[in-house]
C-alpha positions as CSV (number, residue, x, y, z in Angstrom):
1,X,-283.0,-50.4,14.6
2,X,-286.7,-50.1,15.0
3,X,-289.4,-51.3,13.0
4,X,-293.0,-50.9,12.2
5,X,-294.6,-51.3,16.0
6,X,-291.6,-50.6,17.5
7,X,-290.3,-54.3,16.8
8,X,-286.3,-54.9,16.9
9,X,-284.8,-55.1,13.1
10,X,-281.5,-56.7,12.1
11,X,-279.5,-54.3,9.6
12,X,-280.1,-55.5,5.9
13,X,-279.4,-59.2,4.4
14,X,-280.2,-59.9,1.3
15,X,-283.6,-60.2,1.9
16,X,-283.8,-56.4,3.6
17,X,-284.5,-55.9,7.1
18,X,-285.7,-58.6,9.3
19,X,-287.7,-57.1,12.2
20,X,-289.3,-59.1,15.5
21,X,-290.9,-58.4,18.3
22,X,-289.0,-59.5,22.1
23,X,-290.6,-62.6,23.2
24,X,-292.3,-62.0,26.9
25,X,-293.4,-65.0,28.4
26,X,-296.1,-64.2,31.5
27,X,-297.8,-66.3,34.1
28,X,-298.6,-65.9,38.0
29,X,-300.7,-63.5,39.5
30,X,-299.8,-59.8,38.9
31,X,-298.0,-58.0,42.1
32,X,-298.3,-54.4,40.3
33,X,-300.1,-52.9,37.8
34,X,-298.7,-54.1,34.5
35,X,-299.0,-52.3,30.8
36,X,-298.5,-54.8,27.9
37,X,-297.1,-52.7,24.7
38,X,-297.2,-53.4,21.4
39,X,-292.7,-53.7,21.2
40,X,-293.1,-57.0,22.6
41,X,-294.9,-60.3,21.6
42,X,-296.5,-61.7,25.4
43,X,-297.0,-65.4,25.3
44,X,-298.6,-66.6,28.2
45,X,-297.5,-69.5,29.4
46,X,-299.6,-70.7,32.4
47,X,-302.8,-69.1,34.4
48,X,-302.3,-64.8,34.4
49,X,-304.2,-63.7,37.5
50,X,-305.1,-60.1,38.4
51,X,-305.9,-59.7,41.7
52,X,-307.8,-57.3,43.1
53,X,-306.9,-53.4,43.3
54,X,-304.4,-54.6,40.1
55,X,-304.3,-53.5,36.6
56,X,-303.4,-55.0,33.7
57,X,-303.2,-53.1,30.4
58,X,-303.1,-54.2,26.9
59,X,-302.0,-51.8,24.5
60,X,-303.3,-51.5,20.9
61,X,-301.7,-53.6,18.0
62,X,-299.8,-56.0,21.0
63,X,-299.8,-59.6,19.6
64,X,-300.8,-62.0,22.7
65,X,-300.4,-65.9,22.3
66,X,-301.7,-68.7,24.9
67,X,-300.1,-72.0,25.2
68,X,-302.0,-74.9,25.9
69,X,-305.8,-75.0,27.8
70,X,-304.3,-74.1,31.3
71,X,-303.1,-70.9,30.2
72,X,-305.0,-67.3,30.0
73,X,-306.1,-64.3,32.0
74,X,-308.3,-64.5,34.7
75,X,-309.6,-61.4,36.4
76,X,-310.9,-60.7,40.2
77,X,-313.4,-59.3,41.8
78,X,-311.9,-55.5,42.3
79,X,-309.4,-56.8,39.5
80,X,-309.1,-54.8,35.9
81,X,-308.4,-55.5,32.4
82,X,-308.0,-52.6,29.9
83,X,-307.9,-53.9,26.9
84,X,-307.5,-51.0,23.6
85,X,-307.6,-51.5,20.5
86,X,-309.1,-55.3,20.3
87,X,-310.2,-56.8,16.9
């Protein structure tokens, strides 16, 4: 079943539905362009490189976590983050 932003739900308990989102854990440097949705919950684990003549998209209302100070998104020269929908 899906719920609100597309996440997965588990048919009623007693408490209703129980919805959540599929856990993506990213790091390494991107070999394709890459779109990010807002079904899935990314936690990024380690350094996220795009290289240049890459792409990475992130799409409006998707829930990004970092673990620990080594860990984020770095972008090259000729690199490119599309980011939609930031607050």
């Amino acid at each position: 079943m899906q719920g609100k932003l597309g996440l997965r739900c588990v048919s009623k308990s007693h408490w209703g539905d129980i919805c959540m989102p599929t856990v993506v854990y990213v790091s390494g440097t991107l070999t394709a362009n890459q779109t990010w949705t807002n079904d899935n919950l990314y936690y990024i684990t380690g350094a996220v490189t795009v290289p240049d003549g890459k792409t990475l998209t992130i799409n409006a209302g998707t829930i990004v976590k970092v673990n620990g100070s080594s860990a984020g998104i770095s972008v090259h020269s000729g690199g490119m983050l599309d980011v939609n929908g930031i607050h």
